[in-house]
C-alpha positions in Angstrom: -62.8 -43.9 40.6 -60.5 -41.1 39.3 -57.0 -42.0 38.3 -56.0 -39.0 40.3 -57.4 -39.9 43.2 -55.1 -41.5 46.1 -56.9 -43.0 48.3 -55.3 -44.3 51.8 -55.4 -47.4 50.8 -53.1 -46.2 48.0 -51.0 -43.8 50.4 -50.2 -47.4 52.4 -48.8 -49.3 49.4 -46.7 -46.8 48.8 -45.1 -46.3 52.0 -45.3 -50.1 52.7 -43.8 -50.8 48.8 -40.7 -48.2 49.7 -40.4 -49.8 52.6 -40.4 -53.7 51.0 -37.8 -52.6 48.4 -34.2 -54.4 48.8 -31.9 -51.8 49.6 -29.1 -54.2 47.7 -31.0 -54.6 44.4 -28.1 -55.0 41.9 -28.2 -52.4 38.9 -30.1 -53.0 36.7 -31.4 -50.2 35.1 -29.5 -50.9 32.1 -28.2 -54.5 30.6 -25.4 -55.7 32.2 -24.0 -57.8 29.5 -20.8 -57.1 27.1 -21.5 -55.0 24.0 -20.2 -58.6 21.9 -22.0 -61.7 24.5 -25.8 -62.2 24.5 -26.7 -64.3 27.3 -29.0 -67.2 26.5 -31.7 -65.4 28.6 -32.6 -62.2 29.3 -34.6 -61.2 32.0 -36.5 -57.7 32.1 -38.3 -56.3 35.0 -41.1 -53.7 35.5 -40.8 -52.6 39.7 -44.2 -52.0 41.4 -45.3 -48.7 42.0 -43.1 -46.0 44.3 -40.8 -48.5 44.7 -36.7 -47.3 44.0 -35.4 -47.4 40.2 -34.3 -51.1 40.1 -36.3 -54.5 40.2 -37.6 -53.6 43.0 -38.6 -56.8 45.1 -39.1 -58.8 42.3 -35.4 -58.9 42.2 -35.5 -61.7 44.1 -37.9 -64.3 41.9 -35.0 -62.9 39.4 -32.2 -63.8 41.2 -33.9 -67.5 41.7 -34.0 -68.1 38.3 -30.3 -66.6 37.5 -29.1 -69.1 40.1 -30.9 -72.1 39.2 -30.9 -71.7 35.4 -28.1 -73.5 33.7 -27.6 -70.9 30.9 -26.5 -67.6 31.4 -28.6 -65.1 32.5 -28.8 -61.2 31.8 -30.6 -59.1 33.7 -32.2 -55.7 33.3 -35.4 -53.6 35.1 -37.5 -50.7 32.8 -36.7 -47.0 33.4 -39.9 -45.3 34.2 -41.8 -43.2 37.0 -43.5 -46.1 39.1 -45.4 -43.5 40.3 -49.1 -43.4 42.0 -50.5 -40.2 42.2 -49.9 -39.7 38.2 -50.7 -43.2 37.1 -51.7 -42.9 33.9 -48.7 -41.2 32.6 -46.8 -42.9 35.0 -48.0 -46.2 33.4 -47.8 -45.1 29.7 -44.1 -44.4 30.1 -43.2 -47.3 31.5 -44.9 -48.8 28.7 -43.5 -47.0 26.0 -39.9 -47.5 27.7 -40.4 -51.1 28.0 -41.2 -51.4 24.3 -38.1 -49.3 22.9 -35.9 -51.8 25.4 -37.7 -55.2 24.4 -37.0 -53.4 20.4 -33.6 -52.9 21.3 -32.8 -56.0 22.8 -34.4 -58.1 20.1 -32.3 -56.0 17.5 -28.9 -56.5 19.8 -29.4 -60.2 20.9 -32.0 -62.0 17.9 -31.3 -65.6 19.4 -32.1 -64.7 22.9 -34.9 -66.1 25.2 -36.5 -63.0 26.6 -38.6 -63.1 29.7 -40.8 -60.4 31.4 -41.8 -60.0 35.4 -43.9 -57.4 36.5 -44.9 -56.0 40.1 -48.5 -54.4 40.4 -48.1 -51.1 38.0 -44.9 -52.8 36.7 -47.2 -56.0 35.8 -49.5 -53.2 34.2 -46.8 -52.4 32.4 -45.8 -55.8 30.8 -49.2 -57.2 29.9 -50.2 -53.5 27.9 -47.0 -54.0 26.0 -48.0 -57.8 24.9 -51.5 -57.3 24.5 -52.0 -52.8 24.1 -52.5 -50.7 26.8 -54.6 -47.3 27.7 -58.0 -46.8 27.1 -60.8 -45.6 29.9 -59.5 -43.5 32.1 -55.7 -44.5 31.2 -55.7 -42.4 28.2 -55.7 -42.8 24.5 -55.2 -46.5 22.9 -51.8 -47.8 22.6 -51.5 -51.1 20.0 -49.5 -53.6 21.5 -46.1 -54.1 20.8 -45.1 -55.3 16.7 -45.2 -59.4 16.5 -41.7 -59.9 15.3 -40.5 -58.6 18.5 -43.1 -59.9 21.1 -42.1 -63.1 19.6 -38.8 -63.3 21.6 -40.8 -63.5 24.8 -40.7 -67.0 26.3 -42.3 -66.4 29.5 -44.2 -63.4 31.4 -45.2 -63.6 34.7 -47.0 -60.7 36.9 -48.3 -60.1 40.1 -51.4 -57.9 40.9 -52.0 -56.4 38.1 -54.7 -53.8 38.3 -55.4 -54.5 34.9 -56.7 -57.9 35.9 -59.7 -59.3 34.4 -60.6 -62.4 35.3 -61.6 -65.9 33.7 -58.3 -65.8 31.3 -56.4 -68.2 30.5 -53.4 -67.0 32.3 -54.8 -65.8 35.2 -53.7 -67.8 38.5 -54.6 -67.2 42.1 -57.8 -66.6 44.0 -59.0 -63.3 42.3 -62.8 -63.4 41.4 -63.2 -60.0 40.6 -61.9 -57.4 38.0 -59.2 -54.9 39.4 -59.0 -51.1 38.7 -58.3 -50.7 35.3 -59.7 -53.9 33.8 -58.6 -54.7 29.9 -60.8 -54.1 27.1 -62.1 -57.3 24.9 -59.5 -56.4 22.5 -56.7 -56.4 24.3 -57.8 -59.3 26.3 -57.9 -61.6 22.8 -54.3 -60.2 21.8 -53.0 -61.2 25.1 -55.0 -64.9 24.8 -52.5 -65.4 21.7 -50.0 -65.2 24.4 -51.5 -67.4 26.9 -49.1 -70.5 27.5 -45.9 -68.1 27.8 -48.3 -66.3 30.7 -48.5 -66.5 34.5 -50.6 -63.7 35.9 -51.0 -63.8 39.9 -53.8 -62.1 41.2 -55.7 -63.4 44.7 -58.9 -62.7 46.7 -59.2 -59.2 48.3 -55.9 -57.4 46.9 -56.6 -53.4 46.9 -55.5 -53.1 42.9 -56.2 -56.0 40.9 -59.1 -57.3 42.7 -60.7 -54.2 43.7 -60.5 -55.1 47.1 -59.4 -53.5 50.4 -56.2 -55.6 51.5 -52.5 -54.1 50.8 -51.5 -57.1 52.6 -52.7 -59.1 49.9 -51.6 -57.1 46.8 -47.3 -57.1 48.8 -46.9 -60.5 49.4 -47.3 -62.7 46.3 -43.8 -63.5 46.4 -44.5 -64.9 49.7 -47.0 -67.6 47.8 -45.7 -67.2 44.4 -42.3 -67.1 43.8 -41.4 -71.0 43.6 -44.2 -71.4 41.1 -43.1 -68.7 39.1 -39.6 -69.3 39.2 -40.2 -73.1 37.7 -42.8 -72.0 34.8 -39.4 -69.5 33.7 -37.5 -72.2 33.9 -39.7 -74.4 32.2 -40.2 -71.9 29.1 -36.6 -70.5 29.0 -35.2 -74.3 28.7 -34.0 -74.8 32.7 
């Protein structure tokens, strides 16, 4: 399959993914905390794709854990295309955005719990950046992000990413197959280094990251998933 092919299974997430999105996400394209305060925790989020700049619907696993958490919580989402029918490119620049933020952050706030979530390209997005993305028909190699900073990360958790492979030790869900763009064996042992501080959601049938042919599947993991993710946060950031 060509990366710049949309297919109508592809044409249906994204109409059904716009349509999903909260129309009251707070902002949070950039961090909403003082120039002098670092929150305890900081939360960053990678939107699925076509959905609104934002957090898209994983806002709401977000706001879960800002509400239960008994620290304080900053929020933020990556700047970057989320788009289908360039995915490659698309995907690259969230990555590279994602890794100039993490930087940032880690340089701004050095004591602070960082955690990542990730929705379908947005989980693409957050797993190349811990373990090093492209390759195949995504383009060129990228090494993962520098260890002093992925270091910071307490906690990742994604949902249907078409990088997917399966039999990891993060993986969760009923997924027995590969998805799209399945990792290398490379990036699959750099992202095994980072296996207790990962959740990755991926279940029977979904269009992307089990090669399957339900969109049903691939938009509803919050549906299953978000309680379980919220309390594995929790559990890494501290409660």
């Amino acid at each position: 399959m060509k990366i710049t092919l949309v297919t109508s299974s592809m044409l249906l997430t994204s109409l059904v993914l716009a349509a999903c999105a909260s129309t009251d996400d707070p902002d949070v394209a950039s961090n909403d905390q003082s120039a002098t305060t670092c929150a305890a925790v900081h939360i960053i989020t990678a939107r699925a794709s076509t959905e609104a700049p934002g957090e898209g619907i994983t806002g709401a696993l977000v706001t879960q854990i800002v509400n239960t958490s008994h620290q304080t919580v900053s929020r933020a989402s990556v700047s970057y295309p989320a788009t289908l029918t360039n995915y490659a490119s698309s995907s690259a620049q969230g990555v590279a955005a994602l890794k100039t933020q993490l930087t940032t952050q880690v340089q701004s706030c050095p004591d602070q719990k960082i955690v990542l979530a990730g929705y379908s390209q947005g989980a693409h997005v957050i797993l190349d950046v811990l373990g090093g993305g492209g390759g195949g028909s995504l383009g060129a190699s990228t090494p993962p992000i520098a260890a002093s900073i992925a270091s910071h990360v307490v906690a990742a958790v994604s949902f249907g990413d078409p990088r997917h492979v399966v039999n990891q030790a993060f993986d969760l869900g009923t997924s027995r197959r590969n998805g799209l763009f399945p990792r290398g064996a490379a990036q699959l042992q750099v992202l095994g280094g980072f296996a207790p501080e990962i959740e990755a959601f991926c279940d029977a049938n979904d269009t992307f990251c089990d090669s399957g042919a339900s969109t049903a599947v691939h938009l509803t993991y919050l549906n299953r998933y978000q309680n379980a993710a919220a309390t594995f946060v929790l559990g890494k950031v501290g409660g």
